[in-house]
MOPAC internal coordinates of N, CA, C and O (Angstrom, degrees):
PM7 1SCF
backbone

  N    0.0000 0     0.00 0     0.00 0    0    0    0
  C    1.4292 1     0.00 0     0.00 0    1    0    0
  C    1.5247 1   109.99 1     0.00 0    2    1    0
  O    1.2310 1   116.55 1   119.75 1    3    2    1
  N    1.5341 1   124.16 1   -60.25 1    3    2    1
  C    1.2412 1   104.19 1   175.15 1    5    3    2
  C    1.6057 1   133.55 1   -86.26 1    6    5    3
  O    1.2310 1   127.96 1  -161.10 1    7    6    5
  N    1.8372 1   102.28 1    18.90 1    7    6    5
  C    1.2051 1    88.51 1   170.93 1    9    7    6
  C    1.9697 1   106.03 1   -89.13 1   10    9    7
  O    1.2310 1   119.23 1   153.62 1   11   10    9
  N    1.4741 1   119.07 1   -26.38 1   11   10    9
  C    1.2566 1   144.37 1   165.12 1   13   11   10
  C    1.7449 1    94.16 1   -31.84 1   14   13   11
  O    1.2310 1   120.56 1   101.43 1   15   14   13
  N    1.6461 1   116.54 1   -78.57 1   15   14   13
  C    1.0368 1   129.68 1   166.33 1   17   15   14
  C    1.3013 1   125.95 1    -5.41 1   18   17   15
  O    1.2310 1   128.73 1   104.05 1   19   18   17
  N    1.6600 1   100.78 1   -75.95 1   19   18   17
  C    1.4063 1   105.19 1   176.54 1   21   19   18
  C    1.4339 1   125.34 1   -88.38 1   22   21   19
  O    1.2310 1   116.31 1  -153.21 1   23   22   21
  N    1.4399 1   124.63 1    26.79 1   23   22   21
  C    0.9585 1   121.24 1   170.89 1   25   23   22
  C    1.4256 1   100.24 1  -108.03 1   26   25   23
  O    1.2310 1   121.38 1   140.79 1   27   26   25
  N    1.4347 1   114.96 1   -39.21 1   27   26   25
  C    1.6207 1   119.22 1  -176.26 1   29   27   26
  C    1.9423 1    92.96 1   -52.58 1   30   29   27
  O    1.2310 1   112.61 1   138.80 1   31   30   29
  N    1.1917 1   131.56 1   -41.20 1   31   30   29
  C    1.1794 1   126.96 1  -136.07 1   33   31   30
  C    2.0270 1    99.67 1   -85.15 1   34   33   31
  O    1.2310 1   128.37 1   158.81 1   35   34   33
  N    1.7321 1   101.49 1   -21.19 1   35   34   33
  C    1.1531 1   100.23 1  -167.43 1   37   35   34
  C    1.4255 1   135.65 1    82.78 1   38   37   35
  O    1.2310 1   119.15 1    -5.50 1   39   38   37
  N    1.4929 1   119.23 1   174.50 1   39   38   37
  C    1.9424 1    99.52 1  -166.56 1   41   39   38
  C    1.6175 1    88.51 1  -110.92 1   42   41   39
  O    1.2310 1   131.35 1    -8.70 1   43   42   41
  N    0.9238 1    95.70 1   171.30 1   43   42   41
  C    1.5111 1   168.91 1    50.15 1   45   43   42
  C    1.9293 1    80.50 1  -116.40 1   46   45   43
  O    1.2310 1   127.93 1   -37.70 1   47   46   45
  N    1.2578 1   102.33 1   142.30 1   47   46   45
  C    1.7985 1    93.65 1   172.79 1   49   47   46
  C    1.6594 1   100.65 1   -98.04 1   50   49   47
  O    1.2310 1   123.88 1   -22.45 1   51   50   49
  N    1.4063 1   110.16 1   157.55 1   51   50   49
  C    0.9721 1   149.07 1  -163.47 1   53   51   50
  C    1.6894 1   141.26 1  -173.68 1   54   53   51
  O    1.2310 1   110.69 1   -14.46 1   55   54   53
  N    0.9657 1   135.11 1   165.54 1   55   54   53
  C    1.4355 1   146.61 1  -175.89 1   57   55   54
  C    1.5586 1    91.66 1   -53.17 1   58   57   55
  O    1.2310 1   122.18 1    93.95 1   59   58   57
  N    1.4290 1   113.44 1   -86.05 1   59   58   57
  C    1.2567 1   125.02 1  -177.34 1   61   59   58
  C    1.7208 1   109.82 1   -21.61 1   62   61   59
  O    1.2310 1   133.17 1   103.99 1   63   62   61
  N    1.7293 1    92.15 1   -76.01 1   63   62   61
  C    1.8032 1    98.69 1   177.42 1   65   63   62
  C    1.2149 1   118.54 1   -32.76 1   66   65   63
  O    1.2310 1   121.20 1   136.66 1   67   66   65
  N    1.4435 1   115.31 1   -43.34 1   67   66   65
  C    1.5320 1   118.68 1  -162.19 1   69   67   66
  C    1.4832 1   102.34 1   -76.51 1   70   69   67
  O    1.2310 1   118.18 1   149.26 1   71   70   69
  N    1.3561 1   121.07 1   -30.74 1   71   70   69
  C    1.4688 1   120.53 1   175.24 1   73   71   70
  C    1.2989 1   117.56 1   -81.84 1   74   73   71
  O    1.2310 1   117.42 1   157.87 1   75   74   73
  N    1.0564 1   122.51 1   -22.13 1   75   74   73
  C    1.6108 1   132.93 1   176.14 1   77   75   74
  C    1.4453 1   115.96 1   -77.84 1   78   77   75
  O    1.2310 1   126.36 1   130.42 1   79   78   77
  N    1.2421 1   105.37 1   -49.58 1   79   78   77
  C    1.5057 1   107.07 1   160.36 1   81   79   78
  C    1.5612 1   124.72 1   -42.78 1   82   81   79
  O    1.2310 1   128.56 1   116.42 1   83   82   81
  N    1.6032 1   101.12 1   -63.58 1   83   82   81
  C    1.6104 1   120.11 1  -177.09 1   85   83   82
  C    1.4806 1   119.99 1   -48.66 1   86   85   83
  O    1.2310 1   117.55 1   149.55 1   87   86   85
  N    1.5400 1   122.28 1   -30.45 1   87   86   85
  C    1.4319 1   160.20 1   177.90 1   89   87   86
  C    1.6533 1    92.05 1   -65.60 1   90   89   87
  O    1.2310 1   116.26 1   100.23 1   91   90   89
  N    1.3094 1   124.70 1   -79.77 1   91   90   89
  C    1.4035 1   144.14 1   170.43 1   93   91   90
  C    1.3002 1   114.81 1   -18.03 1   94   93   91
  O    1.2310 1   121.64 1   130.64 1   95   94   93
  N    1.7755 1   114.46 1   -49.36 1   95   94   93
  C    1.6458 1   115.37 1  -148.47 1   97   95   94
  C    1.7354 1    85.02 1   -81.43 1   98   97   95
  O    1.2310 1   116.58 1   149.11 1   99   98   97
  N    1.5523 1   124.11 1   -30.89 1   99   98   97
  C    1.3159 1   105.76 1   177.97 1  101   99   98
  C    1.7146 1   116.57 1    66.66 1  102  101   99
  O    1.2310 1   119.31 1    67.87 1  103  102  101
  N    1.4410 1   118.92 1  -112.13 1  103  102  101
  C    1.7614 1   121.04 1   178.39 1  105  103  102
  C    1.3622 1    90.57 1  -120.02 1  106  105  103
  O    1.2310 1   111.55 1  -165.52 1  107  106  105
  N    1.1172 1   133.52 1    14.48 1  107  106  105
  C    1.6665 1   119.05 1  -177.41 1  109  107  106
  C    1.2512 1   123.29 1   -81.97 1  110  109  107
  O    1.2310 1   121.37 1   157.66 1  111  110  109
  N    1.9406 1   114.98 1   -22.34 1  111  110  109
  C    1.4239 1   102.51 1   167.92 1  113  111  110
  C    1.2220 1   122.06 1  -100.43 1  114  113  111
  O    1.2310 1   131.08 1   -27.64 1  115  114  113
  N    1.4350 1    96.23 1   152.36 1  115  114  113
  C    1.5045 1   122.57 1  -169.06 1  117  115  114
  C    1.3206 1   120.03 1   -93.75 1  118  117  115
  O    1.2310 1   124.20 1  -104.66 1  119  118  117
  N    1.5988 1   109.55 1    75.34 1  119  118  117
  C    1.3492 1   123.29 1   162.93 1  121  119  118
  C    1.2092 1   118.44 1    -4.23 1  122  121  119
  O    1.2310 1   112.57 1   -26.03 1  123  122  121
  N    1.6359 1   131.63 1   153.97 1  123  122  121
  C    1.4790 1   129.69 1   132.55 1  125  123  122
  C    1.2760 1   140.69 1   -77.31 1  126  125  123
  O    1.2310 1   138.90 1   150.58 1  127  126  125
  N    1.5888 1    80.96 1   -29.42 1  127  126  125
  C    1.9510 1    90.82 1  -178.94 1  129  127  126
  C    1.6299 1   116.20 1  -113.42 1  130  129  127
  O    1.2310 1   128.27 1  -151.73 1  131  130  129
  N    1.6890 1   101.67 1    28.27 1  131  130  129
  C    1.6591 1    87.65 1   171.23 1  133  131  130
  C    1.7053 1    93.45 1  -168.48 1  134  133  131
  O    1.2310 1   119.94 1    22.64 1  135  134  133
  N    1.4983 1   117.71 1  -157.36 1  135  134  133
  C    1.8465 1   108.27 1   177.42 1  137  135  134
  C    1.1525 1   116.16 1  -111.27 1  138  137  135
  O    1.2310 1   119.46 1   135.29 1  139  138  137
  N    1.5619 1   118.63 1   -44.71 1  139  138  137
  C    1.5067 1   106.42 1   176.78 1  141  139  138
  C    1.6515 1    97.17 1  -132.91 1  142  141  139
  O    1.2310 1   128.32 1   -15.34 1  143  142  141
  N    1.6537 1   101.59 1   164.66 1  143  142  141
  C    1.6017 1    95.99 1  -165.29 1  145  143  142
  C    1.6170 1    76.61 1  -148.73 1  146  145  143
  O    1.2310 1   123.98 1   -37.68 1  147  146  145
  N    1.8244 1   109.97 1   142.32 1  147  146  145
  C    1.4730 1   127.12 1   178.71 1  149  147  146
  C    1.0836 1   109.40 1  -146.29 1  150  149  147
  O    1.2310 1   129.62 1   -81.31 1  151  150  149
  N    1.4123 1    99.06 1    98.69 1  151  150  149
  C    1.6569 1   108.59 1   173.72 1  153  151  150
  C    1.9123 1   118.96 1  -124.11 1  154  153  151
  O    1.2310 1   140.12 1   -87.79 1  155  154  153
  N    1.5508 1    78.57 1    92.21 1  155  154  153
  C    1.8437 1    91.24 1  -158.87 1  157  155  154
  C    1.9909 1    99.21 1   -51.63 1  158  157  155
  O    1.2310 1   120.44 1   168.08 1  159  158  157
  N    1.0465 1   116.76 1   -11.92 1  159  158  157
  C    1.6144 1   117.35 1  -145.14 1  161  159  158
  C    1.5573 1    81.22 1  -109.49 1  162  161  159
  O    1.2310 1   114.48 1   167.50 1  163  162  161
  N    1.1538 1   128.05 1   -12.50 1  163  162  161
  C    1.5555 1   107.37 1  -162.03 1  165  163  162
  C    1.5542 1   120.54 1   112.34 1  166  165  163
  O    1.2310 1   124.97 1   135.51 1  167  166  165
  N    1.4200 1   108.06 1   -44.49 1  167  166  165
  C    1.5289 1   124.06 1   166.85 1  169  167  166
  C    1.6611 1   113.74 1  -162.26 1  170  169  167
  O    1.2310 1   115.63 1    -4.54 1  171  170  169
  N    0.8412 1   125.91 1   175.46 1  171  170  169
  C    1.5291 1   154.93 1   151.42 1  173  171  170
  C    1.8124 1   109.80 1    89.22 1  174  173  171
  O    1.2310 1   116.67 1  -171.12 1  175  174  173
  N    1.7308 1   123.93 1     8.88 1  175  174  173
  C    1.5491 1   103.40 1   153.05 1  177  175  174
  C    1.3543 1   106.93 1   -74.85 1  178  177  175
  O    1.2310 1   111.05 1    94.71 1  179  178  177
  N    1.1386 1   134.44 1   -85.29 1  179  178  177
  C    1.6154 1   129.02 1  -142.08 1  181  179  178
  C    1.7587 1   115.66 1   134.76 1  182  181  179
  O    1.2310 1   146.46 1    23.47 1  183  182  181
  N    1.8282 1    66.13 1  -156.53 1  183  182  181
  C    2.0148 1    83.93 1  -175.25 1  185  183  182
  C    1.4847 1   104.44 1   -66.01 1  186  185  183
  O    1.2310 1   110.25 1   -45.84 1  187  186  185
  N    1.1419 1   135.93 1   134.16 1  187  186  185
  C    1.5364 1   150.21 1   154.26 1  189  187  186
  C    1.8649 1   111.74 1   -96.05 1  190  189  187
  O    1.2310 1   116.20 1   161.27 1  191  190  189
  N    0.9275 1   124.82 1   -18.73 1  191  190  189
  C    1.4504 1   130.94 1  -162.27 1  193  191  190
  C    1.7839 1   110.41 1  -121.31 1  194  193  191
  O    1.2310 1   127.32 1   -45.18 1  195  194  193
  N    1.5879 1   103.53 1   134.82 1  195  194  193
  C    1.2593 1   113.25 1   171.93 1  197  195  194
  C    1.9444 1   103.03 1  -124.97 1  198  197  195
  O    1.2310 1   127.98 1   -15.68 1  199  198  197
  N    1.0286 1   102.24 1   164.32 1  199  198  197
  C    1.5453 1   102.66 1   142.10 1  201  199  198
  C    1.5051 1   109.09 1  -147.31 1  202  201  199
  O    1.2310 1   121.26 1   -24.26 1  203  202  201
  N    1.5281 1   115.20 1   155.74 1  203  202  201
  C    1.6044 1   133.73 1   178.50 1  205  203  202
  C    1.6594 1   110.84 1   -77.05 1  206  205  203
  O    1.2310 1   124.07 1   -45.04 1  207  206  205
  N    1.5692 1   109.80 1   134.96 1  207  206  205
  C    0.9837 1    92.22 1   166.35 1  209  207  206
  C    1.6358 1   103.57 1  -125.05 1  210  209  207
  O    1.2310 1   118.72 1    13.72 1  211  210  209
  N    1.4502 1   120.04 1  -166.28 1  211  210  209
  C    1.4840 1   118.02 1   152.71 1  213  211  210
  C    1.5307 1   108.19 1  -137.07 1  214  213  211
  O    1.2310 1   129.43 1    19.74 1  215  214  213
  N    1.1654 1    99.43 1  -160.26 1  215  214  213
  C    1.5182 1   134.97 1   164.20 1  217  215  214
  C    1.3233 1   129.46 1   -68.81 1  218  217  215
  O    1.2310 1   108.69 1  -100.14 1  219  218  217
  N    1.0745 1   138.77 1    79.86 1  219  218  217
  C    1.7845 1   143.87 1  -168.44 1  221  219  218
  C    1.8267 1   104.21 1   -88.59 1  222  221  219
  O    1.2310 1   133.54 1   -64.61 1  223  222  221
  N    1.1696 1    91.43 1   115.39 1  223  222  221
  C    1.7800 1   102.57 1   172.90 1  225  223  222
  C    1.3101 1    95.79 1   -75.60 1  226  225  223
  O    1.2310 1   111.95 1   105.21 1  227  226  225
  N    1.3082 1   132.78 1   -74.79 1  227  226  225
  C    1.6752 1   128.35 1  -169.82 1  229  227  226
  C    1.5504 1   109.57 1   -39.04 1  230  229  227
  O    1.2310 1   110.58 1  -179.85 1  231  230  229
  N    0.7443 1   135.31 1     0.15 1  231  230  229
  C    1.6367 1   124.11 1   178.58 1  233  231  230
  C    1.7642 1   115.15 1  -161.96 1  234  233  231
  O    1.2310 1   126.00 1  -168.04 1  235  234  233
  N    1.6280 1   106.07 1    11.96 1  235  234  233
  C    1.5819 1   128.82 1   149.08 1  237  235  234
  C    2.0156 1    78.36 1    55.14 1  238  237  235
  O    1.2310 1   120.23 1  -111.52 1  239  238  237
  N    1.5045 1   117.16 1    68.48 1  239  238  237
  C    1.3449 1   117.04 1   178.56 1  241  239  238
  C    1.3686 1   112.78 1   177.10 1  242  241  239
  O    1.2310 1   125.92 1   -38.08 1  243  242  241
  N    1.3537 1   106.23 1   141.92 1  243  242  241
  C    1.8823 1   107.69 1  -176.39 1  245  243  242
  C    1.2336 1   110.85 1   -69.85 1  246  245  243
  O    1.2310 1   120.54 1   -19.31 1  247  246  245
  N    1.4373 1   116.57 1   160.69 1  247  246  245
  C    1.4743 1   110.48 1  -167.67 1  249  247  246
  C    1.7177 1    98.20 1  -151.62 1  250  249  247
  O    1.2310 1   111.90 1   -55.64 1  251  250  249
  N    1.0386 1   132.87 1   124.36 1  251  250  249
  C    1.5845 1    99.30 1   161.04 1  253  251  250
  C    0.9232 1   128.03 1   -72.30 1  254  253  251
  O    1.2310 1   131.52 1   -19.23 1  255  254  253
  N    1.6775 1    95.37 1   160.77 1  255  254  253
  C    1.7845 1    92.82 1  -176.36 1  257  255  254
  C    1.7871 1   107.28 1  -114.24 1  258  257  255
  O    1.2310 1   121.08 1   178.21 1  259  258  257
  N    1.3625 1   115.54 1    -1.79 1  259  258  257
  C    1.4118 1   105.30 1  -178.89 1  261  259  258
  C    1.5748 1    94.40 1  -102.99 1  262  261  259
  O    1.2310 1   117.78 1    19.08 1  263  262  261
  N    1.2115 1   121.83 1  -160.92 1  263  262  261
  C    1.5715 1   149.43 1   158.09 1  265  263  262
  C    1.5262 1   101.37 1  -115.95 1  266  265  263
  O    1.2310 1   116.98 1   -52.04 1  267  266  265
  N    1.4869 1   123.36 1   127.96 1  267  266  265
  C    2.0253 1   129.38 1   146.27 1  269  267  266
  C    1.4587 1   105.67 1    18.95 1  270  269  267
  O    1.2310 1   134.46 1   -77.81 1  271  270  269
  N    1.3796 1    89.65 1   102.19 1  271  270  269
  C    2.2067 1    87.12 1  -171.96 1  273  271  270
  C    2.3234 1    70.10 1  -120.04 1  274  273  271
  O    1.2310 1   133.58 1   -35.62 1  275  274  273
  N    1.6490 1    91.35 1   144.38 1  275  274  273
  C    1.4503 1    90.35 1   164.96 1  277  275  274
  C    1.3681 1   110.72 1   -90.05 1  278  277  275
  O    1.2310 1   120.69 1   -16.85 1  279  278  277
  N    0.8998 1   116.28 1   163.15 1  279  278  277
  C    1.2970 1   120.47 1   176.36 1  281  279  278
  C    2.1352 1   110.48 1  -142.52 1  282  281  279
  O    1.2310 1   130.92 1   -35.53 1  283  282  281
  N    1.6429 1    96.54 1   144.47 1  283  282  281
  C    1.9351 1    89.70 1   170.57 1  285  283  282
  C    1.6602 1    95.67 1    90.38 1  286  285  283
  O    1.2310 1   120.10 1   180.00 1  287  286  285

């Protein structure tokens, strides 16, 4: 995230840049540990994104069944 950050933000780097950037990425970065992430401020909302899964008889295993729905 903050290398994303500071590249969105541009050089000379800085405080500012780094927040201007972070402000920028909006839902565009692509987490590792979840689907969609909205942090209008730069940082501190979070996860916005779920997906559903179920129960699969053919392969006795959960599976999802949607694709990254936002949610909130």
């Amino acid at each position: 995230y903050l290398a994303t950050a500071l590249t969105a933000g541009g050089e000379p780097l800085s405080r500012d840049r780094l927040l201007a950037g972070a402000k920028a990425l909006g839902t565009s970065f692509a987490p590792a540990d979840t689907y969609i992430v909205h942090q209008p401020n730069g940082f501190g909302a979070g996860a916005v994104g779920i997906r559903r899964g179920r129960f699969d008889d053919g392969c006795a295993c959960f599976r999802y069944s949607t694709g990254p729905k936002r949610i909130g």
